[in-house]
N, C-alpha and C positions, 0 to 999 in steps of 0.2 A: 191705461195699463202700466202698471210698475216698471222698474228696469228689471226686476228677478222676472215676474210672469211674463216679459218680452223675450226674455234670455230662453227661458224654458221651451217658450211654444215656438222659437227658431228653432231649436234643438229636437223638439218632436219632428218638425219639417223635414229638418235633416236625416234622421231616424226614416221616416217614411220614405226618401227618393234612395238611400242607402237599402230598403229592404225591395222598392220595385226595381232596384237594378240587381239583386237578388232573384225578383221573381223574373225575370225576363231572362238571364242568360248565366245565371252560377246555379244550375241541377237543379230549381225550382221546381221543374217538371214529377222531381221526384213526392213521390206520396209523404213519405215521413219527411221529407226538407219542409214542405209546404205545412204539413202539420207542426212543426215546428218552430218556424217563420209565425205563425198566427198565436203560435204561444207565446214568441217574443213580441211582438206586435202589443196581444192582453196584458204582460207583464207590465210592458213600458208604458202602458194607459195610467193602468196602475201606481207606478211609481209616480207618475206626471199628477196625479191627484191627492197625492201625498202630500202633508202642508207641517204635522206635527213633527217633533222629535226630528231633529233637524240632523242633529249627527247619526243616528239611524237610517234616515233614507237616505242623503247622501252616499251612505257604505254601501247599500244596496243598489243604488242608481250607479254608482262606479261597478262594483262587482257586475251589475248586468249589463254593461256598458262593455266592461272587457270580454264578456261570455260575448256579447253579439258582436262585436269584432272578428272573436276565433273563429266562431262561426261563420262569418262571414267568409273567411277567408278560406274556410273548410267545403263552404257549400261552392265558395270559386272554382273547386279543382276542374267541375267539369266545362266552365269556359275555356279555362288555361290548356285544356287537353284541344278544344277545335282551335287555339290560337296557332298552336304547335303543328299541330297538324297543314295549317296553313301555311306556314315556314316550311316544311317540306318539301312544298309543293311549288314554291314561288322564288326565285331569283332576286326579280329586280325592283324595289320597291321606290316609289316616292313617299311623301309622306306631307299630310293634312298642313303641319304647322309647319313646316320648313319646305316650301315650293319649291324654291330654289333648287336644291339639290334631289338628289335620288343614290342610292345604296346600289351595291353588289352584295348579295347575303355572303358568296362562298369569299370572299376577301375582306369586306367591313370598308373595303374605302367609297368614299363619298364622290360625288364626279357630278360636275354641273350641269343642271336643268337646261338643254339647249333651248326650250323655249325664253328662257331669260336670258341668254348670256350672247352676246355677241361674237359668237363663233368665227365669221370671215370676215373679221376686221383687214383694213388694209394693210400689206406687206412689209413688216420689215421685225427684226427680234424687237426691238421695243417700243414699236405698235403691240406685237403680243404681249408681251409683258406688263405695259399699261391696259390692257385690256383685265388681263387677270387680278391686277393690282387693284379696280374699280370694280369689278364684282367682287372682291375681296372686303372691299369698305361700304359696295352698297347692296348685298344681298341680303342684311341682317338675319342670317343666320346664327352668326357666332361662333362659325368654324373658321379654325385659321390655318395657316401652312400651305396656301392655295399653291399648287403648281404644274406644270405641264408632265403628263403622264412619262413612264419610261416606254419603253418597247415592250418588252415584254407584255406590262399593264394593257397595254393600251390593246394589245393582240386579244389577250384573253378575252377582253370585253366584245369586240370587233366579230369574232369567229361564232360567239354565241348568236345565232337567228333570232331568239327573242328579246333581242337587246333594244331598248325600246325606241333607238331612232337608228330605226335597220336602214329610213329612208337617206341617211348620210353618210353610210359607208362606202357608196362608191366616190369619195370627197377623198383628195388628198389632205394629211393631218400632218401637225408636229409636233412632235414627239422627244424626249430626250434618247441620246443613242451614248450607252457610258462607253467611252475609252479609255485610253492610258493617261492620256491628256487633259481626260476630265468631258465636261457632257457638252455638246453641240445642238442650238437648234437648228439642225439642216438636213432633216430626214422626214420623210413622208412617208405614208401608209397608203394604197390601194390594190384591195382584194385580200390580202394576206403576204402581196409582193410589195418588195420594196425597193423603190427608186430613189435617185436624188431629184430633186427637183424645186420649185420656187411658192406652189400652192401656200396658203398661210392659214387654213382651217386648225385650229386647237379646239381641244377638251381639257378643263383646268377638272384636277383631282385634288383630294387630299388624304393623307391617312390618319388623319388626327384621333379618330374615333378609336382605332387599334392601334398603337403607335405604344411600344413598350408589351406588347402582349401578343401572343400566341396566335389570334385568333384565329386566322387561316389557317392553321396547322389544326386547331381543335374541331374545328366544322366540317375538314375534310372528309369524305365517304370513306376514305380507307382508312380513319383514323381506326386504332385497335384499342385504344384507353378509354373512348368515350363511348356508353352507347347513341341510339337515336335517338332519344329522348333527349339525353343529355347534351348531344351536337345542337340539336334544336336550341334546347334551352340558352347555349352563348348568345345565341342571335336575340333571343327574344330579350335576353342581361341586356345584350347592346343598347335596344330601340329602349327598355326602362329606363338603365340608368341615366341613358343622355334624354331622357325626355320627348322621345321622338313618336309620335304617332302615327304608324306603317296606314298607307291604304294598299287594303290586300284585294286580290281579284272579286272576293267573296264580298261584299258591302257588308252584309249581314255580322260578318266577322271585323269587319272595320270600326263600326262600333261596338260590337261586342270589346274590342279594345280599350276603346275609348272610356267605354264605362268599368271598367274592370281598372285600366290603369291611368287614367286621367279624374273620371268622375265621383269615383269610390275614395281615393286618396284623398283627396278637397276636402269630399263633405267628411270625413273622419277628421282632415284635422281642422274644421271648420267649426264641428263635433265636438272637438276636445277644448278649442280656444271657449267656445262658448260655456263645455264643462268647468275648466278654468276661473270664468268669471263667475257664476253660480255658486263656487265654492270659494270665492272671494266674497261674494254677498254674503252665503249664508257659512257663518266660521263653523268649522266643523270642530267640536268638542273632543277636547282631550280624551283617550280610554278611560274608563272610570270603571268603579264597580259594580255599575248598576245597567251597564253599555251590552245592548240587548245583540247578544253573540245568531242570533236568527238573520240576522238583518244581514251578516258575513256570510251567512249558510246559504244563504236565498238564490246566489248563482250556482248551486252544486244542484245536481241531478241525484238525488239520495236514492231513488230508485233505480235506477241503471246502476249506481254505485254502489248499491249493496246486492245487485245482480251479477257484479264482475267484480273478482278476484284482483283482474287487472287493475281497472276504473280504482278498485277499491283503495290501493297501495297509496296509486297515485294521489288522489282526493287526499288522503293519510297524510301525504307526504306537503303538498300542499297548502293542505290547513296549517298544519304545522309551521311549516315556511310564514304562511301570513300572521301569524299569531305571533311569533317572533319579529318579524317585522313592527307589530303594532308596539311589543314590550320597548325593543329596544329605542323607538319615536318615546313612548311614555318613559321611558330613563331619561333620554336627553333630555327632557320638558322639567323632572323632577330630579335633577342630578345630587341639587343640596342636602335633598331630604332624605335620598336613600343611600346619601354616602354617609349619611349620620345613623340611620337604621342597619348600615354592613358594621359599623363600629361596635351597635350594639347586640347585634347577633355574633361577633364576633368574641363579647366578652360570654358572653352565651350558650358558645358554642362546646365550652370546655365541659368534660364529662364528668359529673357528678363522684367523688370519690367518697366513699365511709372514711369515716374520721373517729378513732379509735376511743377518743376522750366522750366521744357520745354514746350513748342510749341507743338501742335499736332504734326506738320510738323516734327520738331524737333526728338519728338521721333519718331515717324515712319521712319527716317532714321535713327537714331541709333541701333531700334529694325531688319530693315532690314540687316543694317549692320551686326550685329552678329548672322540672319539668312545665311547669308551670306557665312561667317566665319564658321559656324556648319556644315554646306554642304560641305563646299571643304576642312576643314582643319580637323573636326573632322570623327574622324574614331574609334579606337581604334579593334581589331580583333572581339571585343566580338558581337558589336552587328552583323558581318558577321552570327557567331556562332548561334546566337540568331534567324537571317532569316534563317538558314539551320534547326534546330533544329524545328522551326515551321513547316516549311514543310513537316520533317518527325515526328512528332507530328500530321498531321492530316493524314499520310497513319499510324500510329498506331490507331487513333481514327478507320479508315477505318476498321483495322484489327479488336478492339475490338467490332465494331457492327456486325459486320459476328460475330464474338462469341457468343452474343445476341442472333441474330437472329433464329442460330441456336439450343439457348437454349428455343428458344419460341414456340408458337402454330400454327404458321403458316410463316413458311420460308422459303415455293416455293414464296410467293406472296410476300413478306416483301423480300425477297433477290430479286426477278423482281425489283422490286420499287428503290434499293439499286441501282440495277446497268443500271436503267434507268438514273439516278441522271445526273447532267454535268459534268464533271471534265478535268482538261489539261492533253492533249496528255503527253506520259512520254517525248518524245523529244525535245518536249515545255518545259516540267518544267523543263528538264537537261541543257536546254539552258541559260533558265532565270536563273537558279541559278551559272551555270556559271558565266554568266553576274556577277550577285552579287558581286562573289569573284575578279571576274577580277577589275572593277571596282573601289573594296576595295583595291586592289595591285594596283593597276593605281595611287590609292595616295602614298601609301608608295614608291612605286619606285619614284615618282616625291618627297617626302620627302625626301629620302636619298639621291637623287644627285642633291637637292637643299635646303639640310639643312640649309644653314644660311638666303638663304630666306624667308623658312619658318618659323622658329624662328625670324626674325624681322618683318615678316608681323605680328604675334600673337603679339609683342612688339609693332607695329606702334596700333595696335588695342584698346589693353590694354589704351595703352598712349593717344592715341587721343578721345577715348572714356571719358579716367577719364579726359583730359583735357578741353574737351567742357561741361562738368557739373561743373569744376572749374569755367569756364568762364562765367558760367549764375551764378555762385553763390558768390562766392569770390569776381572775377573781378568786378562784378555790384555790389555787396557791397563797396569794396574802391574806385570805382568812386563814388558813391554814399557820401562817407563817406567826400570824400577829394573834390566834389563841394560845399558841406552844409556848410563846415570848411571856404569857401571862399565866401557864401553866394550866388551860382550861383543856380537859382531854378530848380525845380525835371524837369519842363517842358523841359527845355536847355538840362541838361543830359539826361535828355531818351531821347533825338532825336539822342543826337550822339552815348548812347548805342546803338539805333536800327541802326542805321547806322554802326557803331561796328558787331552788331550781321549780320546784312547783309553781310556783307564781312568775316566774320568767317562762315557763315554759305555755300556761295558760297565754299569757301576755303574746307570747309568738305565734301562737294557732289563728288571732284577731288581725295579722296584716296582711295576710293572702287576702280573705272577703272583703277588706275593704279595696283592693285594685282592681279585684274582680268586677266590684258593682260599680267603679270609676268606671270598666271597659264598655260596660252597658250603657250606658249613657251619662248626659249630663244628671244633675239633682242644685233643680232648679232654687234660689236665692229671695227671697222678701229684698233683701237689702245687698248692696252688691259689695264684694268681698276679691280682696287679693287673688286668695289663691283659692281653690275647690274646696267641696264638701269632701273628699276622699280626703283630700293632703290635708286637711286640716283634722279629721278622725286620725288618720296615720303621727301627726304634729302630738295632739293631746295623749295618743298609746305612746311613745315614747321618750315625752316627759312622767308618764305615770313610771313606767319602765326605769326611767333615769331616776326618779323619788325611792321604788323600789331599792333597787340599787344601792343607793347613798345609805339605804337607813340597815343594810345588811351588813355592809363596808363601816358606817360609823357609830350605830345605835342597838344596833344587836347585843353587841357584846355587855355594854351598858346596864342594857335591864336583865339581862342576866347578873352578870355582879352587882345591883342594886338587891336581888332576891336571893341571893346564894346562901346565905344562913340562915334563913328566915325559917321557920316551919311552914312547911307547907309552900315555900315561896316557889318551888318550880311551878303549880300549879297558878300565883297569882303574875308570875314571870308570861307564864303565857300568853292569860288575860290581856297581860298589858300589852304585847307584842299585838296581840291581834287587834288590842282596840288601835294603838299606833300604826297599823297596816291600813284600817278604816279610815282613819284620818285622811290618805291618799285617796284611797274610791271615792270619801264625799269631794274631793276637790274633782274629781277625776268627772264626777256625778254633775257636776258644779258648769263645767266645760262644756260638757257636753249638752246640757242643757242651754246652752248659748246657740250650738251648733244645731240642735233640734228643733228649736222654734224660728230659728232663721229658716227654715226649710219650706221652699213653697205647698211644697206634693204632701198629703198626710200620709202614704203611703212611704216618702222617702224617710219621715219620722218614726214609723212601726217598723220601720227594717234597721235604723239606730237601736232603738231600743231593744231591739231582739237581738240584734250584733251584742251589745253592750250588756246585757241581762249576766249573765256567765259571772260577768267580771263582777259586778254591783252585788254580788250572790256570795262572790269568793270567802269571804270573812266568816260571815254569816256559817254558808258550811262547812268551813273550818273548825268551827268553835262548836258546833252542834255534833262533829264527828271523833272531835276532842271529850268531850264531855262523855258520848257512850262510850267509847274506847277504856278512857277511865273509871269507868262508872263511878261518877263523882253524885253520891245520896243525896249531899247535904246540901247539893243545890234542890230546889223547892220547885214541882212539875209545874205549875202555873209560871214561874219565870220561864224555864222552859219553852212550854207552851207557844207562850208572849214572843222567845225569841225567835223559835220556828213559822209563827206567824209571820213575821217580817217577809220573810220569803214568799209569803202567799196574795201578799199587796201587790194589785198591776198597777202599775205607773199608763197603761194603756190608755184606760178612762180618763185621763187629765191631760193626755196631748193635743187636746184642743183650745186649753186655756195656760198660756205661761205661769199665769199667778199661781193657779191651782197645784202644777205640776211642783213650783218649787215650796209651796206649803207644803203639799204632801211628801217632797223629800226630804224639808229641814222636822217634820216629825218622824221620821224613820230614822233620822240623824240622831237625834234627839233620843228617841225610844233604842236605837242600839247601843249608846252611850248608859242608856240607866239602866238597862236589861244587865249589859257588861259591869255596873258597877253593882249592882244587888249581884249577880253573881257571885262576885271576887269578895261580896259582904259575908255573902252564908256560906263561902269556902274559911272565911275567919275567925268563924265560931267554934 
């Protein structure tokens, strides 16, 4: 047998002598305790034959671990009531583990066992005194402060009839007697009269057990602060705390004792040591997101819980409690990773403002954008904290109106109405909140084993965010700046601004889908590569972007004043522009075709291509929506034709073969080039 399945079937053992000292003397009797008792019993078979999912059953082997505890100590009331009862009734106790001595209940002091103790040792103060000094070092008990009774003490005990060595009271005793002078051993005891005399019978006492405390004052029958119950109860504090196992007249109640506060304490922590090691064997797994939240539920009674209002709050409140508990163990575990994920929900967190140089259009993708971004990237633990904390925040609200209600004039009617109200099933809410947390881990674990993606996605963000409000601002300021300088009017530059902005703005609609489809998963590689498929699409849109860019800022103007006098030249001014904008897509075409057949998945390939289509398209319908706008005749419907064809070629069918794929684009390459110059030919005739 293993050292785990040894561990386990001690720990069943213990379970089982913990539930028949249950069934014997803590309310077993009762119908439902006993129907109870055998549910826990089934449960803990159950767990005991559990072998998968190691951090699952373990949360459930504890949860039902602490449930049979409570209970345990719940089904005790009804031994602790015949224990009590027994204290009542009884005086003068010995007790099992400590022979030696024996109790007074109404005082707490301790007074030695005359069957042990050498009582009429020979005459003289220190013969007694070495008497008491040697049952002091040899009756191992452990009590100290051994010494000869006062007068008073020693009355008290003496007078009582059922004192249990009534056969010694007619014996002269000594006793201390306090003067002014301080205490004397030269006083004797018989009948209740007091002589002088030379007898040497002592009784060694001590008060160590209540020494600093009340105790006879709180036990007293006329006390008015405590009730009986609670008088009782000091006595019964006494015999626990010190360890002491009373024998009471009753036998039956002597062990019922025993097993209640000797037997039952062992095997619990005998229970829990063994627990201990168990979950030293088997490590129990961090929270994750996939940490099956049933296995937590499994000590709630969800039917009594959603039977009571009461139950219900509390269970509310509870769960709550635990769930929190669990987050804040998974923070310490993950400190580094979500102190870098509060940074970036923190840049995140800022609210979206319009920004006046933009577009409607314009900003509603931006602002979406970093709706976007909020959602998948921001987290930070707190606000989980923050949904758990609400929840049980309204079963305390729950709680404080039963307070209320109770304090009010009518709370038969006003508690109906409370608990006619709606509310979620507890199973529901332990689900959903589950959910929550899983959810919030669902990002950090995708954060942590794709930190540098996530970090450059907030970068790509940051950046292409501040760089398209450059681009409406800057940018159309020194085109602006550097047509006037050359005397080209505002009409001419804004058209190719807008034309500019069209193609930047195309260009910006392509970097949301591609973080998107990073968050989905990996896209898996033939050859293995630096950085992702996502950063590398995002890498290749932002040099096209920065191509763009350059050729607005330095080449625009250009072929504009290359065509300015020409007849006809605004029309071949265009051409050129457009065919010089292609020039870009085939590089752009070019790239991507790298990144598309590195692709292991043919599906990650069709979803490139369809991402990218748009853009590969851009020129093409440019120039096809140029042409009817102008209604330019003298271009010839068969070129036409030719060049709106281009657009109806899939690149689809040839993602199975590299070679093919790039044949078939350097002829579209090719045939957009000759389409554009037969154009710009029959625009010259």
């Amino acid at each position: 047998m293993s050292n785990l399945a040894s561990l386990t079937a001690q720990r069943d053992g213990l379970l089982k002598k913990i539930r028949a000292i249950e069934a014997a003397c803590e309310g077993i009797e009762n119908e439902n305790n006993a129907k109870r008792v055998q549910e826990l019993n089934l449960e803990q078979a159950q767990y005991s034959t559990q072998r998968q999912k190691i951090a699952a059953k373990l949360a459930v082997v504890d949860g039902n671990l602490a449930a049979i505890n409570a209970e345990i100590m719940e089904l005790g009331g009804t031994g602790v009531e015949k224990i009590l009862e027994a204290i009542k009734n009884q005086r003068w106790y010995f007790f099992k583990n400590k022979q030696k001595v024996f109790m007074d209940r109404n005082t707490g002091i301790l007074w030695a066992n005359l069957d042990y103790y050498p009582y009429n040792v020979e005459y003289s103060v220190g013969a007694i005194e070495e008497a008491i000094i040697k049952f002091a070092e040899n009756n191992d008990t452990g009590f100290k402060k051994w010494r000869l009774p006062e007068f008073d003490e020693f009355c008290c005990i003496m007078n009582d009839k059922e004192f249990p060595f009534m056969k010694c009271v007619d014996r002269y005793w000594w006793v201390l007697h306090r003067e002014e002078l301080g205490f004397y051993y030269d006083f004797k005891f018989e009948k209740g009269n007091c002589y002088w005399g030379v007898e040497v019978y002592n009784l060694p006492c001590t008060s160590c057990l209540v020494e600093g405390l009340d105790y006879e004052k709180n036990v007293a029958p006329e006390n008015k602060v405590y009730t009986e119950k609670e008088r009782l109860q000091f006595t019964l504090d006494l015999f626990t705390q010190n360890e002491l196992w009373p024998i009471f007249d009753d036998a039956e109640v002597t062990e019922l004792y025993k097993q209640i506060y000797f037997e039952k304490p062992k095997l619990l922590a005998q229970l829990q040591e063994l627990q201990t090691q168990i979950n030293d064997l088997q490590k129990v797994a961090l929270l994750s997101s996939d940490f099956d939240y049933t296995a937590l539920l499994a000590k709630y009674d969800i039917k009594a819980i959603n039977a009571s209002l009461i139950k219900y709050y509390q269970a509310v409140q509870q769960w709550c409690r635990e769930l929190m508990e669990k987050v804040d163990s998974y923070e310490e575990q993950k400190a580094s990773v979500i102190k870098d994920f509060n940074l970036i929900s923190l840049k995140l967190s800022k609210k979206y403002e319009a920004d006046t140089n933009l577009t409607e259009a314009e900003n509603t993708l931006l602002c979406d954008r970093q709706h976007f971004f909020q959602k998948n990237f921001s987290l930070g633990m707190n606000s989980v904290k923050t949904k758990l904390l609400a929840v049980k925040k309204q079963a305390d609200a729950l709680e404080y109106r039963i307070d209320e209600i109770d304090e009010g004039e009518n709370p038969l009617r006003e508690l109906a109405e409370l608990e006619q109200e709606k509310r979620a099933s507890f199973a529901f809410l332990a689900e959903n909140t589950a959910k929550i947390i899983k959810n919030a881990l669902r990002k950090i674990e995708y954060f942590e084993a794709n930190h540098t993606f996530v970090m450059n996605a907030i970068n790509i963000w940051e950046n292409w965010t501040e760089g398209y409000r450059v681009f409406k601002t800057t940018y159309k300021e020194d085109m602006k700046h550097d047509c006037e300088d050359d005397g080209i009017e505002e009409e001419i530059w804004s058209a190719w601004y807008q034309d500019w902005q069209q193609l930047r703005y195309a260009i910006e609609l392509k970097m949301q889908p591609v973080i998107e489809r990073g968050l989905r998963g990996s896209m898996p590689t033939n050859k293995e590569v630096k950085t992702s498929v996502p950063e590398q699409l995002i890498h290749i849109l932002d040099d096209y972007k920065k191509q763009i860019d350059k050729f607005y800022k330095e080449e625009r103007k250009g072929i504009y004043q290359k065509f300015a006098f020409q007849v006809g030249g605004n029309l071949q001014e265009k051409f050129e522009t457009e065919s010089s904008l292609y020039k870009f897509v085939a590089m752009l075409q070019s790239e991507l075709q790298d990144i598309i057949f590195n692709c292991k998945n043919a599906e990650d390939r069709v979803w490139i291509l369809n991402w990218a289509n748009s853009l590969l398209d851009i020129q093409i319908d440019e120039v096809l929506k140029f042409v009817a706008n102008n209604d330019l005749q003298k271009i010839s419907h068969t070129i036409l034709d030719e060049f709106a064809a281009l657009k109806q070629k899939n690149y689809d069918i040839y993602l199975a073969d590299a070679k093919a794929y790039s044949e078939e684009k350097a002829r579209r390459e090719k045939a957009y080039n000759s389409l554009i110059f037969k154009m710009r030919k029959d625009l010259a005739k």
